[in-house]
Every structure is written in structure tokens, then in C-alpha cells.
C-alpha positions in Angstrom: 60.4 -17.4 -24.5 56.9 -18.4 -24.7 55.5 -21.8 -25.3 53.7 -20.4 -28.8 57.6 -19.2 -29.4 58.8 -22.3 -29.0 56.9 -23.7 -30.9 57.1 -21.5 -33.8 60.6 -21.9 -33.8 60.2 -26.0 -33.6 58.1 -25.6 -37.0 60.2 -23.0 -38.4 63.0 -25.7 -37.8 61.3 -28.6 -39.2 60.5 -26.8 -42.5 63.8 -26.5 -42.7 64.9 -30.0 -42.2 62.3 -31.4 -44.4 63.8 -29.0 -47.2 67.2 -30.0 -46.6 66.4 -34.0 -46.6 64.6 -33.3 -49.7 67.6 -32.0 -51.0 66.6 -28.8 -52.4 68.1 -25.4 -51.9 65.5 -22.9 -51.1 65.9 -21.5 -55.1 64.5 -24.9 -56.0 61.7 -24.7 -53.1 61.1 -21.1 -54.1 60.2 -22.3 -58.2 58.1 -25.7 -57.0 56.2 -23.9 -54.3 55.9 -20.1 -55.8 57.0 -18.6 -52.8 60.1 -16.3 -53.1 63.7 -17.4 -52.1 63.8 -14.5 -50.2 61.0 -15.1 -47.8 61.8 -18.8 -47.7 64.8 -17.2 -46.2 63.1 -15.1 -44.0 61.1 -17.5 -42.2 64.1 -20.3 -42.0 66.3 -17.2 -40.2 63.2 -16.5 -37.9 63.0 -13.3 -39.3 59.2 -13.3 -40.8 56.4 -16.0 -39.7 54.5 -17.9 -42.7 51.1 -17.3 -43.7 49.2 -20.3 -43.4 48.7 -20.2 -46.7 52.6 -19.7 -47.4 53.3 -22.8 -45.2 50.6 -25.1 -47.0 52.0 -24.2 -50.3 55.9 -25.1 -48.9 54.6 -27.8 -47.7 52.9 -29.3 -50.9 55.9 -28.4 -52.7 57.6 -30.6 -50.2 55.6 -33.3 -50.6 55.0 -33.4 -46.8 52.0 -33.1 -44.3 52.1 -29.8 -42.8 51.1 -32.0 -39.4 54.8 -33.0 -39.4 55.6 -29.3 -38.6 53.8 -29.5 -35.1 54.7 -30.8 -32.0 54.2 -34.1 -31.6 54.0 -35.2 -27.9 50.9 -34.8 -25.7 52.1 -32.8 -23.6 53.6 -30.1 -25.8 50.0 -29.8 -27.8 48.6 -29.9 -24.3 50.5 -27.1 -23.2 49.9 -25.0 -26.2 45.9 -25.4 -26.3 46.5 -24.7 -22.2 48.2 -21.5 -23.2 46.0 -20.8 -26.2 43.0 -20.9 -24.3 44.1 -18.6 -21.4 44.8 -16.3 -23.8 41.6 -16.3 -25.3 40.1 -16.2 -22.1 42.3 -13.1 -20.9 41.3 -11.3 -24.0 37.6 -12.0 -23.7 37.0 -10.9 -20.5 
């Protein structure tokens, strides 16, 4: 698994949380945040990734900073930029 997986799944994990210490089911996240219950379960199984758009408006619904989501050591946001960037690079040249 790649570090960008990894991370996905780390903020596909934290949505979660977040939800469940709010204390809503994902019916009650789907009405606040106009996003279906069905794709709120699709991206807590792993099964679809969030638009960015998607994940701002769970977020707001949430009443949390979608900076939360994201790793938050050094050297994991090191390590993705790293791995960003090489990619970037691979796909420029």
C-alpha cells in the first residue's frame, strides 16, 4: 500500500470517528450535510473516495476542520509532498 493509500484510508477513518463522537448515524449526517447515506457509506467502507467538495460539506455538517482529516506529524506530510512531488515529476518528464 502506498503512502497516498494510507493516507486516504487515515482520513477516510477519521471522518468516521468524528461522526461517531458527534453521535450521529450517517442518516442524520446524510440530512445536515446533503450528501446521501449511501455514499456516506461508501466512502466509510473505502469503497468510493470523496470529492473535495463532498468532504468539505461532511465536514461543515460536522462542525469540524477538514485539517483534522490529515495527517498530523511532520514526517507523514513530509512523506506525502515527497511522494507527491515524484510523481509529478515522473509524469512531467
Amino acid at each position: 500500500m502506498s503512502v497516498i493509500e494510507k493516507q486516504e484510508n487515515q482520513v477516510l477513518q477519521r471522518l468516521k470517528e468524528a461522526r461517531e463522537k458527534a453521535q450521529l448515524s450517517q442518516l442524520e449526517l446524510s440530512y445536515r450535510s446533503g450528501v446521501s447515506q449511501n455514499m456516506i457509506t461508501y466512502i466509510e467502507t473505502g469503497k468510493r473516495t470523496p470529492t473535495l467538495t463532498t468532504l468539505l460539506k461532511l465536514c461543515n455538517a460536522l462542525n469540524i476542520s477538514p485539517s483534522i482529516l490529515f495527517s498530523d506529524t511532520s514526517e507523514d506530510v513530509n512523506t506525502a509532498k515527497a511522494t507527491i512531488i515524484e510523481l509529478v515529476n515522473r509524469y512531467m518528464n
